[in-house]
N, C-alpha and C positions, 0 to 999 in steps of 0.2 A: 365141563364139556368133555365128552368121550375123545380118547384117541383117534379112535375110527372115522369118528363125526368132523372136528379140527381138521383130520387128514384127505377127507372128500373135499373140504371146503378149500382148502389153501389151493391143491395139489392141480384143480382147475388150469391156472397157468402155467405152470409146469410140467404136466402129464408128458407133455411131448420130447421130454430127456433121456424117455426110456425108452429101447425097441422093443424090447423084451417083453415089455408091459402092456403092449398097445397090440403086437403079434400071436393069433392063433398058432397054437404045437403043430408045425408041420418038420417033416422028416430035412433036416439039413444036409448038406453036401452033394446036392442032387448034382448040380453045374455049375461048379466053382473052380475058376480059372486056380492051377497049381498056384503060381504065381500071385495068383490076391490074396489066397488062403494065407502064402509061407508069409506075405508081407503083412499083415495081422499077426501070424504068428509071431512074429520076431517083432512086433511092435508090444504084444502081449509081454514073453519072455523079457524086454526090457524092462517094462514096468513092475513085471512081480520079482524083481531079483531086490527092488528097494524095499527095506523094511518100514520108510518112513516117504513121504512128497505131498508136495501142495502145488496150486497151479489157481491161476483164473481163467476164467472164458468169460468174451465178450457175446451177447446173444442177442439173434435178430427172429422173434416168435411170432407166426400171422394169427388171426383168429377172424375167422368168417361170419360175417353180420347174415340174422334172416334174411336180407337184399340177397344174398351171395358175396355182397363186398368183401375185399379181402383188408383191415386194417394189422396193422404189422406194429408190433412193439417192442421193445427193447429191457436187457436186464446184463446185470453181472453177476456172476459166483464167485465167490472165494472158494475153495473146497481145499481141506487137508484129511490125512489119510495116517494113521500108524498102524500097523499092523503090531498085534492080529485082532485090538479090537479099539482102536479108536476113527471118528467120522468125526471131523466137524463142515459144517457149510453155511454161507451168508450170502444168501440170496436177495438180490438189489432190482425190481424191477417198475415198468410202467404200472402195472396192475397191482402192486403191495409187494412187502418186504416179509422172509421167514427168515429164520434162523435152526440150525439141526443138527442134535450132537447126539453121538455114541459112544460110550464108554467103555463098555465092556459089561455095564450093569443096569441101565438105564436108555431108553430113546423118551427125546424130546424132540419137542414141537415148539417152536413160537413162531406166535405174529403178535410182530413187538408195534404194527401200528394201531392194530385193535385190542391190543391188552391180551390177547386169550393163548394159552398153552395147553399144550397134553403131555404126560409121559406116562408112563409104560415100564413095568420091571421087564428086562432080558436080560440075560445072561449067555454069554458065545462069543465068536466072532465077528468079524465083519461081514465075510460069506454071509453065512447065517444071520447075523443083523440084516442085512441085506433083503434077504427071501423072506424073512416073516413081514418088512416092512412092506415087500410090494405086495405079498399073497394072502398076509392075514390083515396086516392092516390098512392095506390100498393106498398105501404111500409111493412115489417113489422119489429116491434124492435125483437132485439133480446130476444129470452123466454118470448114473449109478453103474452103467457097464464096465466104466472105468473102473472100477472100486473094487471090482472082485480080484482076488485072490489069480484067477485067467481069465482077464478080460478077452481074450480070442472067444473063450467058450460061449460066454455069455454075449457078444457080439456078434456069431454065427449061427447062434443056438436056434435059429429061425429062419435063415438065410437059404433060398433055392436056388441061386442065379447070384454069381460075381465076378467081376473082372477088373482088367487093369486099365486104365481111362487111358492114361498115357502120366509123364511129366509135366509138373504146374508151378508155379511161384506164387505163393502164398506171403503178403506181407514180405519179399527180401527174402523170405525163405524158399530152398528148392526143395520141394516134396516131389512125389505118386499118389498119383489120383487110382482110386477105388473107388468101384461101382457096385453094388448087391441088392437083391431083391429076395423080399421077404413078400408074403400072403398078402399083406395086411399094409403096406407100404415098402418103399424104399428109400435105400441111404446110403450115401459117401462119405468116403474119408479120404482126407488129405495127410499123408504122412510123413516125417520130414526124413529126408536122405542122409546118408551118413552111417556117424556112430552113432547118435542120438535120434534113434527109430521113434521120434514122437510125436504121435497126435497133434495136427495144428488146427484143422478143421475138420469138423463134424456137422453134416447135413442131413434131414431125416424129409421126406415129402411123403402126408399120408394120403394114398392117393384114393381109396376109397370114402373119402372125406367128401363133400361137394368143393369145389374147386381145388381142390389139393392144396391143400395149406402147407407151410413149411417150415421147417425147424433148424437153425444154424448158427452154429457155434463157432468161436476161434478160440484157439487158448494161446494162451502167452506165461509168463512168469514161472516155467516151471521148475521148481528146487527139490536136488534132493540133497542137500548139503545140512540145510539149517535144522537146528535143534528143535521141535516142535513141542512146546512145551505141554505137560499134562494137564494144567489150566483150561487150556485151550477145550477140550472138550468135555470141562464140567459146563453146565447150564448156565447159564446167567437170567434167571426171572425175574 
């Protein structure tokens, strides 16, 4: 089975991880509160100063029946990151389980419930891993925003309209609530206060959808301490 083919078929329940992927090129920075911009910025700036972190999110994904029904399902991700060319991620959900590794030489595919995998020679980084997965091969990993190299970028890169919600408490955590509207849908972030400017929740609602479905993520566990070993992102088939 084709890379490409594998990667329509999986990416069904997952499409919705990406903004990027789902929004028309329109011109960004149109009216975007200072304030929401600098607090992505300095949440970005934290995350790329590690050369290495992993994290999970808990996810709650709608999918809308021909009725209009809105059924609502549940997943988990592991996702680890080395820079400047390793991905792995283990995607856990209602609808079936992948698996997706980057090495620096290689992207793979699996669905380890149906037996079938794809890989793919590349060579580059993760940037770059990154953009041929969504543009050539119509992949995208899960919270692939996160994974670039500036996630500010590639989380505004679409963005016409944002601002600051106010103050929230997320699970015992005190964040800032962000607001932003892109073409094609919109989405919030929750971000935690402090020194440790990070991501707790990520919510996407696509609203030119019928009923606007929605996409919502928590993360928790995130390390930049642990040694991540090279294993981790050979394949296992």
């Amino acid at each position: 089975m084709s890379f490409q083919r594998l990667a329509i078929i999986l990416t069904l329940s997952i499409l919705a991880v990406q903004t990027a992927a789902a929004a028309k090129a329109t011109p960004s920075g149109a009216a975007i509160e200072e304030g929401a911009r600098q607090a992505i910025q300095v949440m970005s700036d934290y995350l790329r100063t590690s050369k290495s972190f992993s994290f999970k999110t808990e996810v709650q994904y709608d999918d809308v029946l021909p009725s209009g029904q809105i059924i609502t399902f549940s997943a988990q991700n592991s996702i680890s990151l080395v820079r400047p060319n390793g991905i792995f991620v283990n995607h856990l959900s209602d609808t079936g389980n992948r698996k997706f590794w980057f090495n620096g030489r290689e992207i793979c595919l699996l669905d380890p419930m149906n037996g079938t995998y794809a890989t793919e020679l590349f060579s580059g980084n993760t940037d770059k891993a990154l953009e041929h997965m969504i543009h050539v091969l119509k992949f995208t990993p899960p919270l692939a925003d996160f994974l670039y190299e500036n996630p500010a970028k590639a989380l505004l890169a679409h963005s016409i309209q944002g601002f600051v919600v106010g103050k929230s408490v997320i699970q015992g955590t005190p964040t800032t609530h962000l607001a932003f509207v892109d073409e094609l849908l919109d989405w919030q972030i929750w971000i935690q206060d402090g020194k440790l400017p990070l991501p707790i929740r990520f919510a996407i609602t696509y609203k030119t959808i019928n009923n606007s479905p929605q996409y919502v993520a928590t993360f928790s566990g995130w390390d930049f301490t642990s040694r991540l070993p090279s294993t981790l992102f050979q394949p296992e088939l």
